[in-house]
C-alpha positions in Angstrom: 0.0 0.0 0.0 1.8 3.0 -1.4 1.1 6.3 1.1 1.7 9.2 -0.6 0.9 12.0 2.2 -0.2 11.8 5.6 -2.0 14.8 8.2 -3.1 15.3 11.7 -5.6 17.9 13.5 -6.0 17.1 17.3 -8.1 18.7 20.0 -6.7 21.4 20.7 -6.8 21.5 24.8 -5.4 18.5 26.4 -7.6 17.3 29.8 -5.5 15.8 32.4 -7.3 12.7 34.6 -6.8 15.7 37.2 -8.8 17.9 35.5 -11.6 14.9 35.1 -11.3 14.4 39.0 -14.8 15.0 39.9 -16.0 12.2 37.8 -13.9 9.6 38.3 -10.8 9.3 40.0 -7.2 10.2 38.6 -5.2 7.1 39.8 -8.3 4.8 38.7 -8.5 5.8 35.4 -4.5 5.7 34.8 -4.7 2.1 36.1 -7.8 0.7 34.2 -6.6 2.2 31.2 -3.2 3.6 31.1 -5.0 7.2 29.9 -3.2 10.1 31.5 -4.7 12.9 29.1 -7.3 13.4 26.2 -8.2 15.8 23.8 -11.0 18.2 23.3 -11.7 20.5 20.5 -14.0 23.8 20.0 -14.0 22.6 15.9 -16.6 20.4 14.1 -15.9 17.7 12.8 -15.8 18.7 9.1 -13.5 21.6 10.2 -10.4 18.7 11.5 -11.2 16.8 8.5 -10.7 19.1 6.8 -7.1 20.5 8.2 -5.8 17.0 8.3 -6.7 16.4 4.3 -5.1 19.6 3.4 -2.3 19.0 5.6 -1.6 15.2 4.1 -2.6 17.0 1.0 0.8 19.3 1.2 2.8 16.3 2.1 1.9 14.1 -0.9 2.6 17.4 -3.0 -0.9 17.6 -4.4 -3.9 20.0 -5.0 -7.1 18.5 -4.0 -8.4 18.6 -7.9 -6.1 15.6 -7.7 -8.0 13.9 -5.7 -10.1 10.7 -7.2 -12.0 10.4 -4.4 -12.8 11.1 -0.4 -13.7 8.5 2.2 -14.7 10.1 5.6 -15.0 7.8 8.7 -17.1 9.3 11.2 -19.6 8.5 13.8 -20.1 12.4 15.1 -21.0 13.8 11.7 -21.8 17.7 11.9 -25.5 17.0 10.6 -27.4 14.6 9.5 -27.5 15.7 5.5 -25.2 16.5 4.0 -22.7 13.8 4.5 -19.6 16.0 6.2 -17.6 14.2 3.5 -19.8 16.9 1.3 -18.5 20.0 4.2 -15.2 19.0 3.5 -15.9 19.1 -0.6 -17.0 22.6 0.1 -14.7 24.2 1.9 -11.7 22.5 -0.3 -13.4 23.0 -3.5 -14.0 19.4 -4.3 -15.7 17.9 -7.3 -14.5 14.0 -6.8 -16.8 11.2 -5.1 -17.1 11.8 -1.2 -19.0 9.4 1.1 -19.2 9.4 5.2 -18.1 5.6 6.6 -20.1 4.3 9.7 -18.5 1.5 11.4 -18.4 2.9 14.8 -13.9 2.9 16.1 -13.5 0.4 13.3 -14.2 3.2 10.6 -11.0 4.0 9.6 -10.1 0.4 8.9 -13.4 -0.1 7.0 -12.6 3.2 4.6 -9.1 2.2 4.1 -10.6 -1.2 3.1 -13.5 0.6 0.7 -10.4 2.3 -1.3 -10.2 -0.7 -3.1 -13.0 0.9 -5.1 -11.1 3.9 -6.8 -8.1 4.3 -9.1 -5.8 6.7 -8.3 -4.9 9.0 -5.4 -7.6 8.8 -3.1 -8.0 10.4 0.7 -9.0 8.3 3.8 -9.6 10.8 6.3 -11.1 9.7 9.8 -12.5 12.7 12.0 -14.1 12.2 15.3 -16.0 15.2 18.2 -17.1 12.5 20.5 -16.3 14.5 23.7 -20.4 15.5 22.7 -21.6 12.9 23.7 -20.0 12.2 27.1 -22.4 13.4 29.8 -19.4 14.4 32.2 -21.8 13.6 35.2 -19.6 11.1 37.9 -18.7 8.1 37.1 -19.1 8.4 33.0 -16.2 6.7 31.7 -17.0 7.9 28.0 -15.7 11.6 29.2 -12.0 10.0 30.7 -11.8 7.4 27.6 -12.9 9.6 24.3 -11.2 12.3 22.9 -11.2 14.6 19.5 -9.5 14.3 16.1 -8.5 13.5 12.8 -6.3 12.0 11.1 -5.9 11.7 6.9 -4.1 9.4 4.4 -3.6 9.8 0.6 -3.3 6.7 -0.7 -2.4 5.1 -4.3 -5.7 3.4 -5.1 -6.5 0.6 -5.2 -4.5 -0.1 -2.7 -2.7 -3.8 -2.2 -3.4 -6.0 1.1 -1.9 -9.3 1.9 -4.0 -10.2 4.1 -7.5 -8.6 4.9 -10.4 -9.6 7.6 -13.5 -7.9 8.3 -17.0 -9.3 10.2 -19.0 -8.4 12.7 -19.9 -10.0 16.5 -23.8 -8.7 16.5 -23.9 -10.3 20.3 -21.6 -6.8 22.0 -24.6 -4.6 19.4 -25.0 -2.8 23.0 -22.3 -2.9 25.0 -21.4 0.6 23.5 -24.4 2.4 22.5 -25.1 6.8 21.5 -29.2 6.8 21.3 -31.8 9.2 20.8 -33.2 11.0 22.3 -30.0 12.5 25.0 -27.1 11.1 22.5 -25.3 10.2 25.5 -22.4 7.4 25.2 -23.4 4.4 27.3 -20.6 1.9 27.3 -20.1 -1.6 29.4 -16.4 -1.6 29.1 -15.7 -5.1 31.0 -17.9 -6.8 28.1 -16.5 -4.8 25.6 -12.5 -5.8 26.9 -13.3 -9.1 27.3 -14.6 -9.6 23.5 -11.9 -6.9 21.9 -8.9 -8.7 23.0 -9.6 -12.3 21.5 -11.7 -10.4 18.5 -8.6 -8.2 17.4 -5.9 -11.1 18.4 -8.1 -13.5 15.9 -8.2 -11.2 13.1 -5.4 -10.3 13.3 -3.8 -13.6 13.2 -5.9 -14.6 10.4 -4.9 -11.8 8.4 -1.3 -12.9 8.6 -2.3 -16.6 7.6 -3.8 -15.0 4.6 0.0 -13.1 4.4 1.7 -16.1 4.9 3.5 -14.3 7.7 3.2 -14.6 11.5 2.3 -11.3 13.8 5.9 -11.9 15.3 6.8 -10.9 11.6 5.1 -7.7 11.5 7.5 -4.7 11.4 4.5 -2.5 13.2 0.9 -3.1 14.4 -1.3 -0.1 14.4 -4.1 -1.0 16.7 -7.1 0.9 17.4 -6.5 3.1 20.5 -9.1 1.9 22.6 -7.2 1.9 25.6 -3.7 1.0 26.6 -4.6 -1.8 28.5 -6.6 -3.1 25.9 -3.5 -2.8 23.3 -1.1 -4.6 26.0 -3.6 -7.5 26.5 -3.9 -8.1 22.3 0.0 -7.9 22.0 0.3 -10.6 24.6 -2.2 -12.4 22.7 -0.1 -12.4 19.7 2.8 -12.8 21.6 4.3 -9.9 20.2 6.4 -7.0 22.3 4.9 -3.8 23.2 7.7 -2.5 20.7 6.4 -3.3 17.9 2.8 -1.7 19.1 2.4 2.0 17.9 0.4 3.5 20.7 -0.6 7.6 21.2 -3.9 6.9 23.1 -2.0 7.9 26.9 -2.0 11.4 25.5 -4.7 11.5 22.9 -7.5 9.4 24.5 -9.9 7.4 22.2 -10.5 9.3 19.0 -12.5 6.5 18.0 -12.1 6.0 14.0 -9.8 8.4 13.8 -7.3 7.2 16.4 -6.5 4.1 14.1 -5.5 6.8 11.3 -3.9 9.4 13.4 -1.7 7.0 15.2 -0.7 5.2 11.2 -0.2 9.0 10.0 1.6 9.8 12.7 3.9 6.9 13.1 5.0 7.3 9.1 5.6 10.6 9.5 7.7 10.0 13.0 9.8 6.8 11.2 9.7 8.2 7.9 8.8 5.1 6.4 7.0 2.1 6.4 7.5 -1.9 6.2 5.3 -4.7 6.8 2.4 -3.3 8.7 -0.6 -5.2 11.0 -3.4 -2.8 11.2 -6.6 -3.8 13.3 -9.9 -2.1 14.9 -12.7 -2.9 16.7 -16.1 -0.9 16.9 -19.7 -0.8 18.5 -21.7 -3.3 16.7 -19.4 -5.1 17.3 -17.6 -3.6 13.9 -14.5 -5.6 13.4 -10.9 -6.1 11.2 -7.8 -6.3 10.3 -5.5 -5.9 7.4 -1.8 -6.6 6.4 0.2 -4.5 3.9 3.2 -3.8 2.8 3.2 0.4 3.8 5.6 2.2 1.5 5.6 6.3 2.2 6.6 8.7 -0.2 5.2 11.6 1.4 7.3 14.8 2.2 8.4 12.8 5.6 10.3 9.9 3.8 13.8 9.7 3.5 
């Protein structure tokens, strides 16, 4: 999978567990989830997609006119209708196809996936403002997990996978759940832990068999940054060191779909390169998957 350009636009104001003291306690939430900070922003959602595809974009040396086509994960879409994909046209003067992607956290995954589809340079942006639907009241853990985000790719399409899983668990449909009419996050994180782990370690793995590599193998493993305790539990799943795990959520929190594309543009940019890369997600639903690639950047970052 050749990356031409990458981009980032975080929350702007970074909440310490401190900070979040009077809903649940600092040392509590550092232990059960190895979270010491998370983002908030005063932005929409369209408004970060937006600065992360023009910043990924710049890297990839291209003007959006270049663009074949936009796909925009997203569960905290600015409106209803239009699709924010169709903000983001707007305000960047697009005339390619643009489509939103639903899959809950696994979003980002699922629209890398859907690239498949297109020929030619195509953007995978991710762009989350789920601090909205934390409630804040003691004892929600959706305000000391979730943070805000977005994170964009420009990728060669279609893009190549070795290996490539996707499904869905329809039993966990509410163990993470933002309903009408409050829109409020609900969440039963035990339930949820207890079917991520062997759900990302299995796809995972079968992704590789479909590679003809083992996880031990894989130069990096970009999970989604659920939370850190989470990602240690897969790795020892796999039986894979913490090393080889790219993880941002301590500082970040959760940026749901976009933390899977955040922490991949971000690592590229950091390494300035690529290799042979695991990338899985998990989502409410429960939206699953997991692909294997061969990542090669070429964006303004690479050597």
């Amino acid at each position: 999978m050749r990356v031409l350009g990458v981009g980032t636009a975080l929350g702007e104001t970074s909440l310490s567990n401190a900070a979040l003291a009077d809903v649940l306690p600092p040392d509590l939430v550092a232990r059960k989830t190895g979270i010491v900070a998370r983002l908030r922003t005063r932005h929409s959602t369209a408004q970060l997609a937006g600065s992360a595809l023009r910043q990924a974009l710049e890297d990839a040396r291209l003007a959006p006119t270049d663009l074949a086509g936009v796909l925009l994960s997203t569960n905290s879409g600015d409106q209803w209708v239009p699709p924010t994909s169709a903000t983001v046209a707007r305000d960047l003067g697009l005339t390619c196809p643009v489509m939103d992607v639903n899959a809950a956290c696994a979003g980002g995954l699922y629209a890398l996936r859907l690239a498949a589809a297109f020929a030619g340079p195509v953007a995978v942006v991710a762009s989350e403002t789920v601090s909205r639907f934390c409630s804040g009241e003691p004892g929600d853990w959706c305000a000391a997990i979730f943070g805000d985000g977005a994170g964009a790719l420009i990728v060669e399409a279609p893009p190549t996978f070795r290996g490539a899983v996707w499904g869905t668990a329809p039993e966990g449909w509410g163990w993470m759940t933002v309903l009408p009419p409050d829109h409020i996050g609900q969440m039963d994180g035990r339930k949820l832990f207890e079917a991520a782990v062997p759900l990302c370690a299995d796809a995972l793995r079968a992704a590789c068999r479909q590679a003809g590599v083992e996880p031990q193998d894989l130069v990096l493993i970009v999970p989604h940054q659920a939370n850190l305790r989470l990602l240690e539990a897969i790795a020892e799943r796999l039986g894979v060191a913490m090393d080889r795990v790219e993880t941002r959520v301590q500082l970040t929190g959760n940026m749901s779909s976009a933390s899977l594309i955040v922490t991949l543009a971000s690592a590229l940019w950091c390494r300035g390169r690529g290799g042979l890369t695991g990338l899985v997600a998990f989502g409410a639903g429960l939206t699953y998957g997991a692909l294997v690639c061969d990542v090669l950047y070429s964006g303004s970052g690479a050597p």
